[in-house]
Structures are given as C-alpha cells and as structure tokens.
C-alpha positions in Angstrom: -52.2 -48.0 1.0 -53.6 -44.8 -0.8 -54.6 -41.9 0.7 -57.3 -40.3 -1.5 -56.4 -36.9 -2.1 -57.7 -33.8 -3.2 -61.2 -34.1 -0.7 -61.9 -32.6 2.0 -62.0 -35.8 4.3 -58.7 -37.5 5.0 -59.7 -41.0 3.8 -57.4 -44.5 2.8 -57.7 -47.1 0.7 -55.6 -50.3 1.7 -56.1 -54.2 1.1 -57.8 -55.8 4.1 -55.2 -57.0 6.6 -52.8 -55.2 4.2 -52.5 -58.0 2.3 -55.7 -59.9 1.4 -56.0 -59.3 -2.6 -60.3 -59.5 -2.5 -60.7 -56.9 0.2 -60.0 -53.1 0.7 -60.8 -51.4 3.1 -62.1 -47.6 2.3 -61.2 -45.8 5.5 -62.3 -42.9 7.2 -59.4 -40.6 9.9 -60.0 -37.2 9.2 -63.1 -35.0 8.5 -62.9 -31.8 7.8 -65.0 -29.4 9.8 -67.6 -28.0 6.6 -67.5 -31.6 4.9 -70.8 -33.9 4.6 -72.1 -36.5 3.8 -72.7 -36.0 0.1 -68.5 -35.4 0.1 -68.0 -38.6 2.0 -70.2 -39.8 -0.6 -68.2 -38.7 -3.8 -65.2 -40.1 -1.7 -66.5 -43.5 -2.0 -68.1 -43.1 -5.6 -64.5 -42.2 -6.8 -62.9 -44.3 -5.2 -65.2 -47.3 -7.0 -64.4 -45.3 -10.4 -60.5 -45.4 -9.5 -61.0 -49.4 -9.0 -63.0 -49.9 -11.8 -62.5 -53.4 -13.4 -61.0 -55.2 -10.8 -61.9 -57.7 -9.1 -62.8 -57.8 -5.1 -65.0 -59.5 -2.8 -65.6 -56.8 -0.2 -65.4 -53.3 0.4 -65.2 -52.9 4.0 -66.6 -49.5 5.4 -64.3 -48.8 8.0 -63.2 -46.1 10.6 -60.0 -45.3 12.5 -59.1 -48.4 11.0 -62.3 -50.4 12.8 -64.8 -51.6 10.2 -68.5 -50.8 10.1 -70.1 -52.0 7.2 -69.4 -54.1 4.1 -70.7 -53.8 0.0 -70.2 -56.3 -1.6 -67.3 -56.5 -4.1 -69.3 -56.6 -7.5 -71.7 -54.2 -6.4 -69.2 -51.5 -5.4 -67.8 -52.6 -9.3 -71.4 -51.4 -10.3 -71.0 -48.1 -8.4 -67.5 -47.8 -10.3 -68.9 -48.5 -13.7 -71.6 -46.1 -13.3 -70.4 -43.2 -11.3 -69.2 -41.4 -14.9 -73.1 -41.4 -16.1 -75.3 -42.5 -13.4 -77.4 -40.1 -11.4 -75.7 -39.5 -8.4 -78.9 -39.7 -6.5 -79.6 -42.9 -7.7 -76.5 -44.1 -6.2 -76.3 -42.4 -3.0 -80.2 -43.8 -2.3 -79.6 -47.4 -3.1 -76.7 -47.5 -1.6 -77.4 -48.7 1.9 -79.8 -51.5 1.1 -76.5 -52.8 -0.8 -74.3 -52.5 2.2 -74.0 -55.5 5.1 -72.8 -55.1 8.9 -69.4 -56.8 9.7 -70.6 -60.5 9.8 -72.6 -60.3 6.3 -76.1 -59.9 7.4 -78.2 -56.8 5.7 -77.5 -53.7 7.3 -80.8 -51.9 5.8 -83.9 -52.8 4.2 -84.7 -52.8 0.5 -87.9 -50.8 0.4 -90.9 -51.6 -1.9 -93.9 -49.5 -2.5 -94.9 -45.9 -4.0 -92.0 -43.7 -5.0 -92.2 -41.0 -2.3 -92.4 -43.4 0.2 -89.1 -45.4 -1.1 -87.0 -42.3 -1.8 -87.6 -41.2 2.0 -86.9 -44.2 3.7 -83.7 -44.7 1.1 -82.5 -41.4 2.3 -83.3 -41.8 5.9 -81.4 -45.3 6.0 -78.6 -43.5 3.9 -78.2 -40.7 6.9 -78.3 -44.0 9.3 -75.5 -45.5 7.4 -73.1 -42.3 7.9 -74.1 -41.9 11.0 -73.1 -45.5 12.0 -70.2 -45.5 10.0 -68.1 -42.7 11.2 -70.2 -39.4 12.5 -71.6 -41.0 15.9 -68.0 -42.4 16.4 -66.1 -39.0 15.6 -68.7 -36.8 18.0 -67.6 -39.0 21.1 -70.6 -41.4 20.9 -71.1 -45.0 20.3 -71.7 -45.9 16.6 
C-alpha cells in the first residue's frame, strides 16, 4: 500500500484485495479543500508514470476503499508511457471513454464527429467521471 505523497489529495495505491498481482486499486480518502479535478487528475497520471512497465489488468477507480470505475490495465500503461510528453489535455479528454463501471461495461461513450463537438462532450463526460467517482460521494450524495 502507497500513499501518494506530495498532492494535495490524500490518495492510495494498493493491489486489489491486497493481494491480487493484476489489480491496484488507485484510491481516493482525503481531498483537500482548494484541490480539483485537474489535481486529481495529475494524481492518476503520475501514478501511471510511477507504474510504468508493469504489467496489470485493471486499475480500479475507487473511493473510501469502494470502487467506481475501472481502466483497463494496458491502457492506464499508455497513460504511464505518455504522461512525460503527451499533452495533458489529450489525456485528461480521452480518458473517460477508456474507463468501464465495476462489472466491465463502458462507462462513457467514445464520441465521433467535428472537433468542437467531441472535445465538449469528452470534457463533459470527464466532469461526469469525477463527479461519480468521488465528489457526489464526498458532498453527502449518492454517486
């Protein structure tokens, strides 16, 4: 178990069921009161750096220990890979249409069409994805 240090949200890193090698779990249990989204964001991204090169199946999305959402293991590999050159942007938009609920269905769409059209709904599904994650949940309201 790692708690990432050194950001403004309290989050862990910790193999799923503390034990299962293919999964970790990327946790939120503390946010701090002038954090957002883009620093839950860069969380994530360095966490992805950090694992770089290894190996997993899942990344599992997860607050207060419950988990939300799910990218898949070589895609969050991808994230890792390109964090160092990558537009951030680019990363934080396409995110969501590479992330699945908890029983490995789609969570968002993947959005075809003109480019103003796709950035917006990208960003607007990217806000639905924190919100679901861990903002509705640590407001008092049902994720």
């Amino acid at each position: 178990m790692t708690a990432l240090s050194g950001e403004k949200h309290l989050t862990v890193a910790y193999r799923r069921w503390l034990i299962s090698p293919n999964d970790i779990v990327f946790d939120v249990w503390r946010l701090a009161p002038d954090g957002s989204m883009a620093d839950m964001d860069r969380q994530l991204f360095k966490a992805a750096e950090a694992l770089k090169g290894r190996p997993f199946d899942h990344v599992v999305l997860a607050y207060h220990g419950v988990g939300r959402f799910m990218i898949d293991g070589a895609h969050f590999g991808v994230i890792g890979d390109s964090w160092s050159y990558q537009n951030p942007i680019f990363i934080v938009r396409t995110l969501p249409e590479n992330v699945s609920d908890m029983t490995g269905k789609p969570a968002f769409e993947t959005w075809t069409g003109g480019l103003l059209g796709v950035v917006s709904q990208q960003m607007e599904d990217h806000n639905k994805l924190h919100e679901q994650w861990y903002l509705r949940a640590e407001a008092g309201l049902t994720p």
